[in-house]
C-alpha positions in Angstrom: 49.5 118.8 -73.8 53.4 119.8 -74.9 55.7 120.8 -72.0 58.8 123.0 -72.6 60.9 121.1 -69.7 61.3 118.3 -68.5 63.0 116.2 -65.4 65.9 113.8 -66.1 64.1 110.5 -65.7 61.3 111.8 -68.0 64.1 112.0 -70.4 65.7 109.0 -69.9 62.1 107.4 -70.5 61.5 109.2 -73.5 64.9 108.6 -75.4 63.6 104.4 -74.7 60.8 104.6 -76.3 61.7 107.5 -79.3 61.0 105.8 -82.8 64.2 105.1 -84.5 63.0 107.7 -87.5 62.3 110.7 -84.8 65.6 109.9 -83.2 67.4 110.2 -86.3 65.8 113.8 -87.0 66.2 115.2 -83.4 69.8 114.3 -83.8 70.5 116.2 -86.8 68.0 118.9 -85.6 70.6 119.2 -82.9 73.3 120.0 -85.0 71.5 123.4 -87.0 68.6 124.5 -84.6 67.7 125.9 -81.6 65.9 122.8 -80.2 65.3 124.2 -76.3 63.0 127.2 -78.3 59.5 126.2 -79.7 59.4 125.1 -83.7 56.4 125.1 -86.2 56.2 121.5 -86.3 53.6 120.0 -89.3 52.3 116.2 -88.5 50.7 114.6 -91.9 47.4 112.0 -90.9 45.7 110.4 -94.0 42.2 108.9 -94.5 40.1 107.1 -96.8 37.5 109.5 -96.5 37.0 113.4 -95.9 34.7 112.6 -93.3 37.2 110.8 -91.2 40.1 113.4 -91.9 37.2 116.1 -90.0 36.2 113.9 -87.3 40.5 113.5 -86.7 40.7 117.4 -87.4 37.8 118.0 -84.8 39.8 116.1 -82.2 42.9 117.8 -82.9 41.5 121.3 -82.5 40.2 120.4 -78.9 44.3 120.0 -78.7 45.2 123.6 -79.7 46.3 122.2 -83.3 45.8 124.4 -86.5 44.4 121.9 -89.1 43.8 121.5 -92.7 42.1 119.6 -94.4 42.8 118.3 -98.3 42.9 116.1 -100.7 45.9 113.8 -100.6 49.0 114.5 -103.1 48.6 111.3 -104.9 44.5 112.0 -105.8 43.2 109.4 -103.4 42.4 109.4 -99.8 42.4 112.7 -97.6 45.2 114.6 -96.0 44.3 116.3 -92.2 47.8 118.4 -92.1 47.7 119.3 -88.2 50.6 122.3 -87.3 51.6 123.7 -83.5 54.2 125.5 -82.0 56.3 122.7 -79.7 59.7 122.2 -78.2 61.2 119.0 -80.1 62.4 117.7 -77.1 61.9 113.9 -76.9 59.3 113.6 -74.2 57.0 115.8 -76.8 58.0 114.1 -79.6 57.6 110.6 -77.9 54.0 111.8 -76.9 53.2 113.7 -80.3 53.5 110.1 -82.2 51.7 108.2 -79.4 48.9 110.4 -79.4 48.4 111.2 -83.1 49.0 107.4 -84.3 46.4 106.2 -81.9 43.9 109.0 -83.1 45.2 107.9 -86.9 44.6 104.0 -86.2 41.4 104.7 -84.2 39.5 106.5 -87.2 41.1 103.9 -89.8 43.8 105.9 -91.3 47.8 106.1 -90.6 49.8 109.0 -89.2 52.7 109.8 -91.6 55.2 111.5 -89.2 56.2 114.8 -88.8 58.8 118.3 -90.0 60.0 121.1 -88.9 62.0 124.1 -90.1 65.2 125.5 -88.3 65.2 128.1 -85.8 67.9 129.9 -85.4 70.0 130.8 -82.4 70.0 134.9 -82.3 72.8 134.9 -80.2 74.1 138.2 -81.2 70.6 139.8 -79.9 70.9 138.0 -76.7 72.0 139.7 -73.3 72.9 138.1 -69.9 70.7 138.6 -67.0 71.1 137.9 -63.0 68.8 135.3 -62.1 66.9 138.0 -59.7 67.1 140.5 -62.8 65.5 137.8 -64.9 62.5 136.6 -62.7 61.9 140.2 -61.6 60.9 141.1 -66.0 59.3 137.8 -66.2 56.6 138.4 -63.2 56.0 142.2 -64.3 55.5 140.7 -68.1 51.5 140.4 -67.0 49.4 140.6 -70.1 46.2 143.2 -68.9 43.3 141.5 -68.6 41.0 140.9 -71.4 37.3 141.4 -70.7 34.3 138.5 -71.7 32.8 141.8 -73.3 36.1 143.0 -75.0 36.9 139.1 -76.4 33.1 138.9 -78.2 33.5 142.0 -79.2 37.3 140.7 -81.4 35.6 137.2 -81.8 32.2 139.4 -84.0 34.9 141.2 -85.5 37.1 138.2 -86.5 34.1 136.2 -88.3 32.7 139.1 -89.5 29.5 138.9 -87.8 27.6 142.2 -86.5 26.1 140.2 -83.4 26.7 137.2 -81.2 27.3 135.6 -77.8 30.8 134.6 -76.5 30.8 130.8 -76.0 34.1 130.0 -74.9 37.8 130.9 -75.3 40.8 129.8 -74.6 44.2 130.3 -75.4 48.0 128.6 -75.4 51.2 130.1 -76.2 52.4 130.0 -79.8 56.3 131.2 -79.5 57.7 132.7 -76.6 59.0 136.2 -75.8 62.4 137.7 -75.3 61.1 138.7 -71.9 62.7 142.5 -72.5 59.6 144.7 -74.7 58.2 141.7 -76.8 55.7 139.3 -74.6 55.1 135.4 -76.0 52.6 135.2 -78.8 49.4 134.0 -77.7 46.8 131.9 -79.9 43.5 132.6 -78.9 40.7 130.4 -80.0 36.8 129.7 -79.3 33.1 129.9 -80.6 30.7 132.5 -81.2 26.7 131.6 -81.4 25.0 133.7 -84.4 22.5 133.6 -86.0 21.4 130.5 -85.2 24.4 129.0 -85.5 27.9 128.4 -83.2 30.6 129.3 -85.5 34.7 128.8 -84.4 37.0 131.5 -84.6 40.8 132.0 -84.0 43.4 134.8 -83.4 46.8 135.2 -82.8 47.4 137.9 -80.2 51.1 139.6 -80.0 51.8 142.0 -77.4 54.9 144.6 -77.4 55.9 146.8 -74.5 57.0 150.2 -74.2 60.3 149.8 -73.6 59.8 153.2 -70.8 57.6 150.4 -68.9 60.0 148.4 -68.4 62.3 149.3 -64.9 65.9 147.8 -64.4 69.2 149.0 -62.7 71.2 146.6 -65.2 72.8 148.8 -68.0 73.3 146.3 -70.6 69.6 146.1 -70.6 68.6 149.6 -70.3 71.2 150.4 -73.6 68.9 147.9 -75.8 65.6 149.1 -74.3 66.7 152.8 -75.5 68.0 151.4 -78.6 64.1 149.8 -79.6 63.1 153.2 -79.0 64.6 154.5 -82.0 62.2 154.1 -85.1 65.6 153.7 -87.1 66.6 150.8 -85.1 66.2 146.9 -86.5 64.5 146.2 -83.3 62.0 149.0 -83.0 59.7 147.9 -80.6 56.2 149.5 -82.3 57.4 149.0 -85.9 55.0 145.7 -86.9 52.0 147.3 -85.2 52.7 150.5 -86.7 53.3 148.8 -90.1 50.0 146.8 -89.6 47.5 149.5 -88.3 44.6 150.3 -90.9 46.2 154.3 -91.6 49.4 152.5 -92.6 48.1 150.4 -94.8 45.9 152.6 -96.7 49.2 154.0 -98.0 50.8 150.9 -99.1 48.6 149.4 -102.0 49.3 145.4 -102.0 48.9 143.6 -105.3 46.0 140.8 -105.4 48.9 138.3 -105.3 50.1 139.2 -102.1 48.7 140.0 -98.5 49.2 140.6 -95.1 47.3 139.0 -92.0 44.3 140.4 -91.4 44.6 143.2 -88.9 41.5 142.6 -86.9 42.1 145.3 -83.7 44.8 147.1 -81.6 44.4 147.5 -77.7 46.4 150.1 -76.2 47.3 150.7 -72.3 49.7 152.9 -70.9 52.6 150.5 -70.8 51.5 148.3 -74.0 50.4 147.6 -77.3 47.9 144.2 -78.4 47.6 143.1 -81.4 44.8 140.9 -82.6 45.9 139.4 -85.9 44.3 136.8 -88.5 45.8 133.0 -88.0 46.6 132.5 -91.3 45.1 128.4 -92.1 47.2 128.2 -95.6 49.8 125.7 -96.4 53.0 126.8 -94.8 56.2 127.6 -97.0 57.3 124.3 -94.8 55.5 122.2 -97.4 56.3 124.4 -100.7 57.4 122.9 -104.0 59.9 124.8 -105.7 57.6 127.0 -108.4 55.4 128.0 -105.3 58.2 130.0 -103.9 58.7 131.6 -107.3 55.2 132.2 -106.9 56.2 133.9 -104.0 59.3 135.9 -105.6 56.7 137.3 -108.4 54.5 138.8 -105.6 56.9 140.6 -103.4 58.5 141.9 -106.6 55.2 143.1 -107.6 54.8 144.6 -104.4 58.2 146.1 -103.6 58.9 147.6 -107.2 55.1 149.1 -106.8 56.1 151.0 -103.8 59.0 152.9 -105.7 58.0 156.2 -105.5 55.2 156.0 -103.1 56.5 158.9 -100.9 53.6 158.6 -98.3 54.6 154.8 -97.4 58.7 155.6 -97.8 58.7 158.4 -95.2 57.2 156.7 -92.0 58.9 157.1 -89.4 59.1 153.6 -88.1 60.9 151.9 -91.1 64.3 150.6 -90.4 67.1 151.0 -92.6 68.5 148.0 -94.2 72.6 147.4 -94.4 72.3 147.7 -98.1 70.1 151.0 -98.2 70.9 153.1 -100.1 70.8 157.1 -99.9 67.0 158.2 -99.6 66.5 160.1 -102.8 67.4 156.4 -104.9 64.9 155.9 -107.4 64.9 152.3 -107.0 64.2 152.5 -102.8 61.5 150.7 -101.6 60.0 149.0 -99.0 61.2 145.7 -97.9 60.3 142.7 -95.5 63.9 141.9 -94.7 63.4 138.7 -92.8 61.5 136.4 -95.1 62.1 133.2 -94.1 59.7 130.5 -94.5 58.2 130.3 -91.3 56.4 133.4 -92.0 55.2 132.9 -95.7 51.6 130.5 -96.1 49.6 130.3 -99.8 46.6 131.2 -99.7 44.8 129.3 -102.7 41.6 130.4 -102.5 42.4 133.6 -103.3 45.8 132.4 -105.7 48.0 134.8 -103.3 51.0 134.8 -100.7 50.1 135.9 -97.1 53.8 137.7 -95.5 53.5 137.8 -91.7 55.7 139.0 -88.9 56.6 142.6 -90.6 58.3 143.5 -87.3 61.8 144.3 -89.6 60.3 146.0 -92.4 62.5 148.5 -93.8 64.1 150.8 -96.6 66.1 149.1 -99.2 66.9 148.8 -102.5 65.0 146.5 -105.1 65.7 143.0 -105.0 67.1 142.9 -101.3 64.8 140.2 -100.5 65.7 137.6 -102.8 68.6 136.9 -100.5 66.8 135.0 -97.9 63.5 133.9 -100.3 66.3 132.4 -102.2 68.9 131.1 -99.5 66.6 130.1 -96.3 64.2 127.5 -98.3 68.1 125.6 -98.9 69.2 126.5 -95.7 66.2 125.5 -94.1 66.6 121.4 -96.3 63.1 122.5 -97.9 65.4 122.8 -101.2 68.0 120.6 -101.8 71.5 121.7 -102.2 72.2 120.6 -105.2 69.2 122.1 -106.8 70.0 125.2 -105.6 71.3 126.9 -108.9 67.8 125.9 -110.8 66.2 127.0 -107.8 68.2 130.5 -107.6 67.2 131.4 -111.3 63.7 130.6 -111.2 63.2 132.3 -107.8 65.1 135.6 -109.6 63.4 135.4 -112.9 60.0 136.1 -111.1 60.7 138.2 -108.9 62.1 140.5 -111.6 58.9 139.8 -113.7 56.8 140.7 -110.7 58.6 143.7 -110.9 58.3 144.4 -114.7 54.6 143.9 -114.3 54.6 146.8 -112.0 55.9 149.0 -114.3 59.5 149.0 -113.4 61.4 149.6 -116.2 65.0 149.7 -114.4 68.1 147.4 -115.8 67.6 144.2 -114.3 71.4 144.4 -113.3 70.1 147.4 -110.4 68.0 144.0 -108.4 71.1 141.3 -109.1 73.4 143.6 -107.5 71.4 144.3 -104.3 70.3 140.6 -103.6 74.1 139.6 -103.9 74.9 142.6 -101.7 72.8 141.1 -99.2 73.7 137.3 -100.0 77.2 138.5 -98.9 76.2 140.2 -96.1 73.8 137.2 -94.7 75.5 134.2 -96.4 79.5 135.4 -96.9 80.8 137.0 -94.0 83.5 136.0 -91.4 80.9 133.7 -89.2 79.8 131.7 -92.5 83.1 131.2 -93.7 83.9 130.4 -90.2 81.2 127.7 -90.2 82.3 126.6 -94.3 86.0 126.0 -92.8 84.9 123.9 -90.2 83.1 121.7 -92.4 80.0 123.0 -92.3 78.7 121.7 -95.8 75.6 124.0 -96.0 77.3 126.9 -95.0 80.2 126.1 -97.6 77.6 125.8 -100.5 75.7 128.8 -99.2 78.8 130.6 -99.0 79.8 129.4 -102.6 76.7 130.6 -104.0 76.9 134.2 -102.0 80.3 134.5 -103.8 79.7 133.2 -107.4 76.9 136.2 -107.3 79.2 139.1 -106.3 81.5 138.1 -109.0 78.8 137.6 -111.4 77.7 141.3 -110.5 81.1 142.5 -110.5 81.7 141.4 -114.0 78.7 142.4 -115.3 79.3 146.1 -114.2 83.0 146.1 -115.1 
């Protein structure tokens, strides 16, 4: 349904007919985002009645959306909150309202636009490629070939059944790849009959290469292939599987208020690794209010202050080091995600806990380390506003530390202030952000303010 390129008259077509409200957001999207990559775009629909919010979520699905369902905000009338992985470019976007307004009008109810959260531009990880050098990776990037047998077998597996017949499947891309060891993220999707009855299932499906699989001649590649070979290394290609797999986990105890994706199985061929993984359905930190990502903070300082001392889950081999880790034999080292951005944090209200995803950085770092980004991305990301940002910043810390005084941590609380402004520094006050704050850059100019009034705050606190 959603393209990733387009021709020029299609886009000349498109920018026409682009509602003036979409135009406005593409625009400043423009300005802080990498708009040619795919973003986790969220489109609100509301109804009178639940029954009409499923019949508009039963269409939807048939278009590779992940839907929920709810009560609206307000306590009246039914929300069906409808999420996919699209390029904002305007031909989607154009189409996106067309298509979602007529399915809104057509059951009785209104379509109430869409968001999206920024994605950045790694350039720094990027490497240029000849075109032949380019095309050559992408046509030896074939996924192996996934058996009827094999997919009912993951399908039983994912809804928990112990028999059933493969209806259908399908699958779309999710994210794409960086065409060197890490393939695009698949979403597969269909319905098992059991039992008498057909029930749906989903998965998403990530596949990572053995960097020794993959042949070139050009040596700017073949330094960063040998570089994800090293467990050490940020980009270690096995480190989310590794960090994922069952033995793993039976090492690293997770408090009831956090969890991962369920790990659902692993297929292995001489060249790769597949990972079939839970499609987490809860409300995206897109759509968080302010005490839901303190929510958050309590559960990962629960978690990390837990694993302080856990000398089974500190010594694998595949953990990276963080910038800010300190020598191993710290009492206050622990594990940490070290990329918790929004985009991979959902709540999970049935069970009152946080699901983390995308562990593929997971590291060795001092206490409190994450706070940086759990604290700066929501603002970064306009899902906090600036000028709340102080209130924000103190409730977010406040339970983080008590997440981590409820796990028995009895350090000084000054031990986790000075790590996350260590790491705010690092992320949020070095030469590219005051680079970006001199040029009039207003979010990176409060960001950078912020990163600053906590190192001094730290500084004279320990003077």
């Amino acid at each position: 349904m959603f393209r990733s390129s387009f021709d020029r008259h299609e886009l000349e077509r498109a920018v026409r007919s682009l509602d003036d409200g979409d135009k406005q957001i593409l625009v400043r999207l423009a300005s802080v985002s990498a708009v040619d990559q795919p973003h986790y775009i969220a489109c609100y629909l509301y109804f009178a009645t639940e029954h009409q919010a499923q019949q508009a979520s039963d269409v939807l699905r048939s278009d590779d959306f992940s839907i929920e369902v709810r009560p609206g905000a307000q306590g009246s009338g039914w929300l069906a909150l409808a999420h996919q992985m699209i390029v904002p470019h305007p031909c989607n976007i154009v189409l996106l309202r067309e298509r979602l307004t007529e399915l809104a009008t057509s059951l009785g109810g209104e379509f109430d636009g869409w968001e999206t959260t920024i994605v950045k531009c790694q350039t720094e990880k990027r490497i240029e490629l000849s075109q032949e050098e380019r095309q050559r990776l992408a046509k030896s990037f074939t996924p192996p070939p996934l058996s009827r047998e094999q997919i009912e077998r993951f399908a039983r597996n994912i809804t928990g059944r112990k028999t059933g017949t493969l209806v259908d499947a399908k699958a779309r891309l999710v994210s794409p790849g960086d065409g060197i060891t890490n393939e695009p993220v698949l979403r597969f999707s269909g319905s098992l009959a059991s039992d008498g009855e057909t029930v749906a299932w989903s998965a998403l499906v990530k596949t990572v290469r053995d960097p020794d699989g993959v042949q070139t001649t050009d040596p700017g590649l073949r330094q960063l292939l040998d570089a994800r070979k090293e467990p050490r290394s940020p980009e270690y290609w096995r480190r989310e599987l590794d960090f994922m797999s069952n033995a793993y986990a039976a090492v690293v105890p997770k408090p009831s208020v956090l969890r991962l994706p369920r790990y659902y199985a692993l297929v292995t061929t001489p060249t790769s690794s597949i990972m079939w993984l839970e499609e987490v359905q809860g409300e995206p930190a897109t759509r968080w209010k302010p005490e839901r990502f303190a929510n958050a903070a309590y559960a990962m300082g629960l978690f990390s202050a837990g694993l302080i001392g856990n000398k089974a889950a500190l010594e694998a081999s595949f953990l990276a080091r963080s910038a800010a880790a300190p020598r191993m034999q710290d009492r206050n080292l622990t594990i940490n995600h070290l990329d918790l951005s929004p985009a991979c944090m959902f709540a999970d209200d049935a069970a009152h806990a946080t699901v983390v995803a995308n562990w593929a950085h997971a590291g060795l770092g001092p206490l409190g380390e994450d706070l940086a980004k759990l604290t700066f991305e929501p603002v970064r990301c306009n899902l906090i506003p600036v000028a709340d940002l102080d209130g924000f910043e103190a409730a977010v810390v406040a339970r983080y530390v008590a997440g981590a005084r409820d796990a028995r941590w009895t350090g000084d609380e000054r031990i986790i202030r000075s790590a996350y402004a260590a790491v705010a520094m690092i992320l949020y006050g070095g030469p590219v952000a005051v680079e970006h704050a001199e040029s009039g850059d207003a979010m990176a100019k409060a960001l950078l303010a912020k990163a600053r009034q906590l190192e001094a705050e730290c500084g004279s606190a320990t003077a």
